[in-house]
N, C-alpha and C positions, 0 to 999 in steps of 0.2 A: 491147402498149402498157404502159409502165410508170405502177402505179399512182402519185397524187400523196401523197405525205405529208403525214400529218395536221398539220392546223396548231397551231403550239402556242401557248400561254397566254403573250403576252409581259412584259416585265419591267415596266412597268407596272400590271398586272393582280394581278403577283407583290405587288408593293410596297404595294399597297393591300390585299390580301388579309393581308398581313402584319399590317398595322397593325388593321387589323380585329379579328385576330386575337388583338392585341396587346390591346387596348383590350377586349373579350369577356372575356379572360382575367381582369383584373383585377376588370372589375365582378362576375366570379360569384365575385371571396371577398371583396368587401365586406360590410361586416356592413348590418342594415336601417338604422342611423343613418348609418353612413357615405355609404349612397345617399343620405338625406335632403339627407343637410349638403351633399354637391355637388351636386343638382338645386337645390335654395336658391339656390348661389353661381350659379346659369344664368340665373335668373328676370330680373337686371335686361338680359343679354344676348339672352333669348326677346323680352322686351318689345320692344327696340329692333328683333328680325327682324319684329314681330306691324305694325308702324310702315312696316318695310318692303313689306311684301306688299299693306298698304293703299295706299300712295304709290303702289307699281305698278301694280295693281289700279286706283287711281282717274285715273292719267294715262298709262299706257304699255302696258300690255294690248292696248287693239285697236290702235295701231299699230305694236307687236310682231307680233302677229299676220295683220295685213293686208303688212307689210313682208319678214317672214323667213318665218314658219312656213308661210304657207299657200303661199309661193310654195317651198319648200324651199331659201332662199336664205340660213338664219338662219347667223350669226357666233357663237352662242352654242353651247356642249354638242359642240366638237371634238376630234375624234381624238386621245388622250391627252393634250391641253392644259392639263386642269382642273387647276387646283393647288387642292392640300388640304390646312388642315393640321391635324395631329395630333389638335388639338381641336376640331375640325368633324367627326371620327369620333364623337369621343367624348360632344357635344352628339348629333350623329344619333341615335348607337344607345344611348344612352339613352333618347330618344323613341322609339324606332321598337318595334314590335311582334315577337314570337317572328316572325309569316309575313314580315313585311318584313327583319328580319335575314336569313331563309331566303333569301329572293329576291334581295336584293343581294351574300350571300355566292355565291351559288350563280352568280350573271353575272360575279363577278370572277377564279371559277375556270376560267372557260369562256373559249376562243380569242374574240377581238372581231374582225370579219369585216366589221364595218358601217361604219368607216369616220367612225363619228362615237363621241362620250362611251360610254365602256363603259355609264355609270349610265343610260344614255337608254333607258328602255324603250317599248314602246307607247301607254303613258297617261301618259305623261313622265317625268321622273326617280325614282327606285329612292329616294332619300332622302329620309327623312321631313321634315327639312333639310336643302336644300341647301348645300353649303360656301359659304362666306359670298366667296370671291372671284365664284359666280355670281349672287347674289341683288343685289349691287355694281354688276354689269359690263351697263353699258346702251353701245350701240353710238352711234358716233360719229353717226352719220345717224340714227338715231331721238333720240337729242336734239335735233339740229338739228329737226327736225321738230315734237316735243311743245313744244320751250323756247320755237318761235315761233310756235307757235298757241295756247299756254297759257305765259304767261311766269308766271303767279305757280306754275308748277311749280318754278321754277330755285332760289327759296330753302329752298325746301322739302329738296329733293336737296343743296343746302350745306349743310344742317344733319343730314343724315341723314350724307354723307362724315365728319363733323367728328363724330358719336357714335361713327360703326367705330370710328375711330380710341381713343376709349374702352376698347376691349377686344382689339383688335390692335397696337395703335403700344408698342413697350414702353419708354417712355422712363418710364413710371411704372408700377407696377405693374398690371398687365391681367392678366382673364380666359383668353387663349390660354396667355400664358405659365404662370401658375399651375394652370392643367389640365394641362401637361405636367410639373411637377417632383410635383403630386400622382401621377402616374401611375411616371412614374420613382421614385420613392422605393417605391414598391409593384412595381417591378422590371419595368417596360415599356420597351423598345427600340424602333425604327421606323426608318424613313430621312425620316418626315415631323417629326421633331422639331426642329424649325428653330428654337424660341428659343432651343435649347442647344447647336445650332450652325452654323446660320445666320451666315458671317461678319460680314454686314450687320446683322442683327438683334443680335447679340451684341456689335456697335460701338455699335452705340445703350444697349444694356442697360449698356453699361461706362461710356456717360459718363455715364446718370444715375444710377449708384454702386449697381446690380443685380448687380455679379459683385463677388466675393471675389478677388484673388490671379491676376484673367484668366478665372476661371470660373463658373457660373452662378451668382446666389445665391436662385433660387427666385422667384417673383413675393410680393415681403412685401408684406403688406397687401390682398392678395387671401385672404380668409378659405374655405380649402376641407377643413381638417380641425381 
């Protein structure tokens, strides 16, 4: 019987491993101030996740839970789906702990087999922050469900969509983008650096006058060095 060949680490896994790596790099030759100054520039973006997890927490929790998870039916945490970007590394693992770096580098070297989110582990996701596209992404049907048995949840979630966009939409300068031109100027590469070049994202930054010349010109006015 010929033996089955070991499975390997897909490109995926590669990618994120990368950036990981990428993002590690830098912060071990920041000096102590320079960590200061960017956990600072995080703090109005933490707040808005700390808003998120309450909202969740207080209207979508248990029927999350009664809907997807307990039945194994959940839409959420699939098979290389997750989008990440650059600066959802870089918020994580700043939070996260030496064991928790350990643990999430150590699954994204490893073959994924499971069929769902590399980062899913058995007590739930690997990251001490979740990327902000899954903390966002509430399934069509449990809306339908919470928004009609608790309607004064709906404006609550309009106003939560309408802060993302505060630190994601870069039609002004925003936190995502500005984490990545600090990191690049400090000599970080990725394939998740999407506001530098992102066609879409970089059509937007160009018409509210963010690029120079056709090219990036950094997130100004986001204060992170």
């Amino acid at each position: 019987m010929t033996a089955r060949p070991p499975e390997r680490v897909g490109e995926y896994n590669q990618d994120q491993h990368s950036t990981v790596r990428s993002v590690l790099d830098v912060l071990s030759r920041l000096s102590g101030e320079e960590r200061v100054s960017l956990g600072a520039s995080m703090e109005p973006y933490l707040e808005f996740r700390r808003r998120v997890s309450v909202f969740f927490d207080g209207f979508f929790r248990p029927s999350c839970q009664d809907l997807c998870f307990s039945t194994g039916l959940s839409g959420c945490c699939g098979f290389e789906s997750i989008i990440t970007f650059f600066a959802d590394h870089v918020i994580n693992l700043m939070g996260s702990s030496p064991g928790q770096v350990q643990a999430l580098t150590a699954r994204i070297q490893s073959p994924n087999s499971s069929r769902r989110c590399v980062y899913l582990g058995p007590e739930g996701c690997l990251w001490s922050l979740p990327p902000v596209s899954c903390a966002m992404f509430l399934c069509a049907r449990v809306k339908e469900i919470v928004f009609q048995a608790r309607p004064e949840a709906q404006p609550f979630w309009a106003e939560l969509l309408q802060r993302e966009k505060d630190f994601t939409l870069p039609d002004k300068p925003v936190l995502f983008d500005g984490l990545e031109a600090f990191f690049i100027e400090r000599g970080s590469d990725s394939s998740h650096l999407f506001y530098h070049r992102s066609p879409g994202l970089l059509r937007i930054k160009s018409k509210a006058g963010l690029c120079r010349g056709g090219k990036p010109a950094g997130a100004r006015g986001v204060r992170l060095s």
